[in-house]
C-alpha positions as CSV (number, residue, x, y, z in Angstrom):
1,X,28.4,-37.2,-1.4
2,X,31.4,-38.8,0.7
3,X,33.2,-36.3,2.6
4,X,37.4,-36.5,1.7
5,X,39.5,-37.0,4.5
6,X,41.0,-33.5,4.1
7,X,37.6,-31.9,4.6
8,X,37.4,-34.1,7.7
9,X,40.3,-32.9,9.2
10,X,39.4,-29.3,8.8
11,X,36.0,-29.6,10.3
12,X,36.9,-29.6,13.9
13,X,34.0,-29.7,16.4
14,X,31.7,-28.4,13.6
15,X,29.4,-30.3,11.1
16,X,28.6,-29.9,7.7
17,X,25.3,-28.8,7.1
18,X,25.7,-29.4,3.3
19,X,27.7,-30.1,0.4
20,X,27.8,-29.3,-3.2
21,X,29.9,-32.0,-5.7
22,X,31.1,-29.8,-8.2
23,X,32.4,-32.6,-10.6
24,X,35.4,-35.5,-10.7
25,X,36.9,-35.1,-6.9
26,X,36.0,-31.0,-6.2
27,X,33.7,-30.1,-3.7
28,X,32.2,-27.4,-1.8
29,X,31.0,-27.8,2.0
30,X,29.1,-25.7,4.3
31,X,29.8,-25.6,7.9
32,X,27.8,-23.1,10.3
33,X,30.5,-20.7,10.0
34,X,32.6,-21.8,6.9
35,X,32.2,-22.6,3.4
36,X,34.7,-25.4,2.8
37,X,36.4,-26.1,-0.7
38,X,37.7,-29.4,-1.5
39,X,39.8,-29.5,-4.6
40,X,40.9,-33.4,-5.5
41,X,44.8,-34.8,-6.1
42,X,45.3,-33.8,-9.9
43,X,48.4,-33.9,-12.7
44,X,49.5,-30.5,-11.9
45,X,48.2,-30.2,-7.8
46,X,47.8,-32.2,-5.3
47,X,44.6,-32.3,-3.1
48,X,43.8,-29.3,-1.0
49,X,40.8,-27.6,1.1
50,X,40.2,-23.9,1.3
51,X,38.1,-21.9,4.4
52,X,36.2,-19.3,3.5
53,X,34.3,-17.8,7.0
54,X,31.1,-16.8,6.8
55,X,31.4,-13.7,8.7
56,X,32.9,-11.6,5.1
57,X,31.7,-8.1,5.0
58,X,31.0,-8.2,1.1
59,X,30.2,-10.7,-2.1
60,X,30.5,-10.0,-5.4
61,X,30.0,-12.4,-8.1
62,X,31.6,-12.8,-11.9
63,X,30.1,-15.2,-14.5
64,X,33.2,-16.4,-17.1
65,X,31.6,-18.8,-20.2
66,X,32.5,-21.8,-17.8
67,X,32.6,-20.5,-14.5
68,X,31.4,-18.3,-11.8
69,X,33.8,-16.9,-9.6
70,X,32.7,-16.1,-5.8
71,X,35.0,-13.2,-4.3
72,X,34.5,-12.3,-0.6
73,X,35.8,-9.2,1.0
74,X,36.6,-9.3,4.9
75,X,37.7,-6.6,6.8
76,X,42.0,-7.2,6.1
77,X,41.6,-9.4,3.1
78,X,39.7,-11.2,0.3
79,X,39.3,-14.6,-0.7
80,X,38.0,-16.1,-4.1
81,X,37.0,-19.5,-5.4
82,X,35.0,-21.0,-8.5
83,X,32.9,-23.3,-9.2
84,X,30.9,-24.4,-12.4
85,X,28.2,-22.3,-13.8
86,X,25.8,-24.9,-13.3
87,X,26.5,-25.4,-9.6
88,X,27.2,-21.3,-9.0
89,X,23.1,-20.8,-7.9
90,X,23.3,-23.9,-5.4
91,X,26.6,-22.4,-3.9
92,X,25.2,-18.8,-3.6
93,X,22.0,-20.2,-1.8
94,X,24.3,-21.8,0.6
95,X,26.9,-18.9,0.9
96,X,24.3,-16.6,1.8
97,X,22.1,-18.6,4.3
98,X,25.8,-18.9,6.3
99,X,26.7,-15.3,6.2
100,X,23.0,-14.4,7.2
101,X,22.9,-16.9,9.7
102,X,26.5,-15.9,11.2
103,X,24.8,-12.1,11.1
104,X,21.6,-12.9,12.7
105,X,20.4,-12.0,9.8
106,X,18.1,-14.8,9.7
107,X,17.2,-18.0,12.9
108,X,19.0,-20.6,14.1
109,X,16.1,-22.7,12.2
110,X,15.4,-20.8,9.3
111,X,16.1,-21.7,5.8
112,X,16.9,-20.0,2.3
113,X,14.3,-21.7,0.1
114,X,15.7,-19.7,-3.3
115,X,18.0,-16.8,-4.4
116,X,17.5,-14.4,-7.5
117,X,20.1,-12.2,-8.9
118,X,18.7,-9.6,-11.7
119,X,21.7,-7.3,-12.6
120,X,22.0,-5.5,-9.5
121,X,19.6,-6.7,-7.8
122,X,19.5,-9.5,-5.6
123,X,16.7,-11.6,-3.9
124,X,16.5,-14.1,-0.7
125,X,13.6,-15.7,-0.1
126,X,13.2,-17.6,3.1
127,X,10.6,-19.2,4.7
128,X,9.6,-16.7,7.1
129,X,11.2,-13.3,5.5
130,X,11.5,-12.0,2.3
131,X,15.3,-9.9,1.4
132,X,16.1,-7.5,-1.3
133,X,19.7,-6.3,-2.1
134,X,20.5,-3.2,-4.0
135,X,23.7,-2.1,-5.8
136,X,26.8,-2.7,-7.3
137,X,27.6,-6.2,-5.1
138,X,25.4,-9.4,-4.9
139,X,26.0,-8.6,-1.5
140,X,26.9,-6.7,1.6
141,X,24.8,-5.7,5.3
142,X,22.6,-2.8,3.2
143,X,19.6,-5.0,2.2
144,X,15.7,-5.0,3.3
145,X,13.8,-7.5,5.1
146,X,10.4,-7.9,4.5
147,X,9.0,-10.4,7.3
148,X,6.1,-12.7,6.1
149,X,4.2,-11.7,9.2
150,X,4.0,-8.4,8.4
151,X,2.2,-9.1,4.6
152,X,-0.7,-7.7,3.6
153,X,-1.0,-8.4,0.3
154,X,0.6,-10.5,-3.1
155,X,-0.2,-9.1,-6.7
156,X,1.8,-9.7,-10.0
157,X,1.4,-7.6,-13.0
158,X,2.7,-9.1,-16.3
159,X,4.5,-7.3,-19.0
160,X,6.2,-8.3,-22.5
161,X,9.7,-7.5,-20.7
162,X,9.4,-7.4,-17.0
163,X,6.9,-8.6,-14.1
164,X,6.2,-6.4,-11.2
165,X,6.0,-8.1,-7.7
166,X,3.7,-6.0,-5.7
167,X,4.3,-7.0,-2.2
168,X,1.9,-5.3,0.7
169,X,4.0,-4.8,3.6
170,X,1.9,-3.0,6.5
171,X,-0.6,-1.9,3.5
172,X,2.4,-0.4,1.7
173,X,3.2,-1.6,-1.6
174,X,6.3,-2.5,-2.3
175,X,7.3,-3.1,-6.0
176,X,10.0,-5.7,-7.4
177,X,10.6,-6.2,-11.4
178,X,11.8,-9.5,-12.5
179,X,12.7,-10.2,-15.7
180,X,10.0,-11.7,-17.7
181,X,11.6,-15.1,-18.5
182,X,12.9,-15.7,-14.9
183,X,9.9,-14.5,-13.0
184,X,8.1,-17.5,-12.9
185,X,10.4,-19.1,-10.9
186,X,10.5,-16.1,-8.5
187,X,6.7,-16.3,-8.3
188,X,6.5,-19.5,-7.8
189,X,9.6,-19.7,-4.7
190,X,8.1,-16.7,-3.4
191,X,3.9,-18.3,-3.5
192,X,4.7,-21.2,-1.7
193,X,6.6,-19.5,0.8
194,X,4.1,-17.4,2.0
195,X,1.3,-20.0,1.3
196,X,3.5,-22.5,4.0
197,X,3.5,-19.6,6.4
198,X,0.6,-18.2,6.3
199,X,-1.4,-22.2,5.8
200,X,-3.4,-21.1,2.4
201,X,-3.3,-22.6,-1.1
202,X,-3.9,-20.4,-3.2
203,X,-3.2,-16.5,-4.1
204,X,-6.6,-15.6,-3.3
205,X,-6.7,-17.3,-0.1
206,X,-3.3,-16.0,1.0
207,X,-4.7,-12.3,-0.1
208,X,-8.2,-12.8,1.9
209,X,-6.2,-13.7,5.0
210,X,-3.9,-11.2,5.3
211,X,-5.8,-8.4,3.3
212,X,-7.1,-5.3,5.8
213,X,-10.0,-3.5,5.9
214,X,-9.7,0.4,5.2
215,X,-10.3,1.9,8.8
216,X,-13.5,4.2,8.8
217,X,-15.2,5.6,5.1
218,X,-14.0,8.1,2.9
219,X,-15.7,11.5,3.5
220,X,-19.2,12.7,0.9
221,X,-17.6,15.9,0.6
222,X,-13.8,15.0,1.3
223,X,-11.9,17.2,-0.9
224,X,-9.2,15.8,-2.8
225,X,-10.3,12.0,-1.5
226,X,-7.1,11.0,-0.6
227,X,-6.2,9.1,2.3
228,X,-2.1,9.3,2.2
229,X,-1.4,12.5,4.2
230,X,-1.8,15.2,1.0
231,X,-3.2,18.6,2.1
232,X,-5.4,20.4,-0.4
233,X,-3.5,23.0,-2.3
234,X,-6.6,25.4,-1.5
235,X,-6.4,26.4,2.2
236,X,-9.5,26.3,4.3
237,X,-9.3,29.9,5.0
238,X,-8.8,30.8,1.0
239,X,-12.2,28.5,0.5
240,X,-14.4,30.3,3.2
241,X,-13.5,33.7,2.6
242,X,-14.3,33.0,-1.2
243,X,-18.1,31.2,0.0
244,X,-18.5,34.4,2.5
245,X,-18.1,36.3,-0.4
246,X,-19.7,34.5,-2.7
247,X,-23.0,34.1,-0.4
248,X,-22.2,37.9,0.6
249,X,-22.8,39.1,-2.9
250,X,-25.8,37.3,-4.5
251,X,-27.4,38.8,-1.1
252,X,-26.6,42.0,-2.3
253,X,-27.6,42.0,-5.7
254,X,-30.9,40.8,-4.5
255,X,-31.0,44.2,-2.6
256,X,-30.1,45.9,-5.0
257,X,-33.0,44.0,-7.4
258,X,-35.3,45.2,-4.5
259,X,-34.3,48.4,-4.8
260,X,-34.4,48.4,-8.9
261,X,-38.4,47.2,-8.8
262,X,-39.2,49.7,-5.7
263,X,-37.5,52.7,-8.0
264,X,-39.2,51.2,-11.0
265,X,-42.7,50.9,-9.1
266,X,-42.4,54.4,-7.8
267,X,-41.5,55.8,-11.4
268,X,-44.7,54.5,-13.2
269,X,-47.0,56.3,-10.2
270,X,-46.0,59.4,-11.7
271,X,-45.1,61.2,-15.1
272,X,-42.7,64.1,-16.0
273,X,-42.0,64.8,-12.2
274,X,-38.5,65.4,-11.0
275,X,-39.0,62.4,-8.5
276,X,-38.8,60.2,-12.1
277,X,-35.8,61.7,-13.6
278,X,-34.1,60.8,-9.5
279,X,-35.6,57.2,-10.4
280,X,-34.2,56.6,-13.5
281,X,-30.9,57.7,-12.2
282,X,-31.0,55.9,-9.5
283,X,-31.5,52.8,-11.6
284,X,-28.5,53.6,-13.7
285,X,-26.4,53.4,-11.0
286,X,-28.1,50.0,-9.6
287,X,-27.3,48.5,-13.0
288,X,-23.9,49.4,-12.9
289,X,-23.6,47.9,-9.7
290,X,-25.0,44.6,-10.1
291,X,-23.0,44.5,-13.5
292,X,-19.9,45.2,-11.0
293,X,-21.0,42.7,-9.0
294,X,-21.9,39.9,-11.6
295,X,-17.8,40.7,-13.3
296,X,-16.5,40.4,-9.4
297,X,-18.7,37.0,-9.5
298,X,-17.3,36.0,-12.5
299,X,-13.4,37.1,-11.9
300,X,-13.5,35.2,-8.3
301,X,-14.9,31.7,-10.5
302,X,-12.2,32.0,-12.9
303,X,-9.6,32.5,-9.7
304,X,-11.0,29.3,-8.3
305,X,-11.5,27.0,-11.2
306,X,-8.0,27.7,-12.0
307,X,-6.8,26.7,-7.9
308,X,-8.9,23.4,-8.9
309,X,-7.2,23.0,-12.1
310,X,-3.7,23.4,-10.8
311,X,-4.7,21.2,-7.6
312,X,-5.9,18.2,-10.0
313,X,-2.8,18.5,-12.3
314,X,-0.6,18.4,-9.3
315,X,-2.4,15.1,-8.0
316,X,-1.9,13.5,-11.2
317,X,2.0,14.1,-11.3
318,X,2.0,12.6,-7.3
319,X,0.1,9.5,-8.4
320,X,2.4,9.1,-11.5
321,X,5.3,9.5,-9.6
322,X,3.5,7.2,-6.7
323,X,2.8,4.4,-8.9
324,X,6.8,4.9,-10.2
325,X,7.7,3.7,-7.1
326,X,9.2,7.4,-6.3
């Protein structure tokens, strides 16, 4: 693309860095601080060349049937410009690598190898870093960087609508939703990426590299066998005082059992003597109090089966709401 002696002019000491011919004379150039745009001589104009500093404090974007309009907020003002819809995702790659470059946002050497925009959602991939915008603007300083270096993991899961990008980030998944028809394209920007940086070839490779090993093994008897910080809804004081009294009274009842055959025993040594009327009440009362014992059994069972009960319904609402993203 020849550079227009206008654009020259306005350069100063700087350089272009690149340009993006957006049809008959119009152009758009990207110095390291300034996006430069040329409009050529026409009927009604004559030939003039906008600066647009890099250092704006917010972006927003609006797509017309021809055109997409790029409207950048600074701290006293705001500037606009347009360019064709065709030539509106070259622009914004270019827009954003100077503003992110201007706001150390990204190196002096790094590069924006693809932008995504997905209502309001927007997504930088570079080729050390990946950033994720959120909100009403394409965008502004409130994004997240996920550095390459820190990955620990790549998954996709497919859906009839959307695709999930499950990025591991210090072992902790993060999840992105693309729509279905553009997420190829994410997928495929985003793969080759982290392939380049991490030197694999393929999704399993990159996963086997960067995957880590659990630290130590899950517990045998380990409770709710989860390893995310969730303390059991049972305390460990309500669990042994329930096993202290649970071994307490089967002890008993074998005494009282003891007691039952030694009554019993004594009974059939004799006939029709007061000593067997004592017996057979005594053995009233040790029924009574093993049938006590058995209900108290029973009742402290029920208690518990209905801690475990609310404990496993309550795990199953934190993983739903986990795998939600909440």
């Amino acid at each position: 693309m020849e550079i227009p002696d206008l654009v020259r002019q306005e350069l100063g000491d700087e350089e272009i860095q690149a340009g993006v011919n957006l049809g008959d004379e119009d152009a758009v150039c990207f110095t390291p601080t300034r996006t430069l745009v040329y409009r050529g001589e026409g009927l009604l104009s004559d030939e003039k060349v906008a600066a647009h500093p890099h250092d704006f404090e917010r972006l927003t974007i609006s797509e017309g049937r021809r055109k997409t309009k790029f409207t950048l907020y600074y701290t006293d003002e705001k500037r606009d410009f347009g360019v064709p819809n065709d030539r509106a995702g070259t622009v914004l790659e270019r827009l954003l690598e100077g503003t992110l470059r201007v706001s150390n946002g990204i190196d002096a050497d790094e590069s924006v190898t693809g932008v995504f925009r997905f209502s309001e959602l927007t997504l930088v991939v570079t080729d050390t870093q990946l950033l994720k915008h959120l909100g009403n603007v394409t965008w502004d300083a409130d994004y997240e960087a996920y550095a390459f270096e820190d990955v620990t993991g790549l998954d996709f899961e497919e859906g009839s609508v959307a695709t999930a990008i499950v990025l591991g980030v210090n072992d902790r998944p993060e999840r992105i939703k693309a729509p279905a028809q553009q997420a190829p394209k994410v997928r495929k920007t985003l793969q080759e990426a982290l392939f380049a940086f991490h030197d694999v070839s393929s999704l399993a490779d990159l996963n086997a590299k960067v995957g880590t090993e659990p630290e130590g093994g899950s517990d045998a008897g380990g409770g709710l066998g989860l390893e995310s910080g969730i303390d059991p809804l049972v305390g460990d004081d309500d669990e042994s005082s329930e096993e202290d009294r649970s071994e307490q009274r089967p002890t008993q009842s074998a005494a009282a059992a003891t007691q039952q055959q030694s009554s019993t025993a004594d009974a059939e040594q004799t006939t029709e003597s007061p000593v067997q009327q004592a017996a057979a009440s005594d053995r009233g009362g040790d029924i009574e109090a093993l049938e006590q014992q058995i209900a108290e059994l029973t009742a402290a069972v029920e208690r518990q089966n209905e801690r475990i009960e609310r404990q496993e319904q309550t795990i199953k609402t934190l993983i739903k709401e986990l795998r939600q993203g909440r």
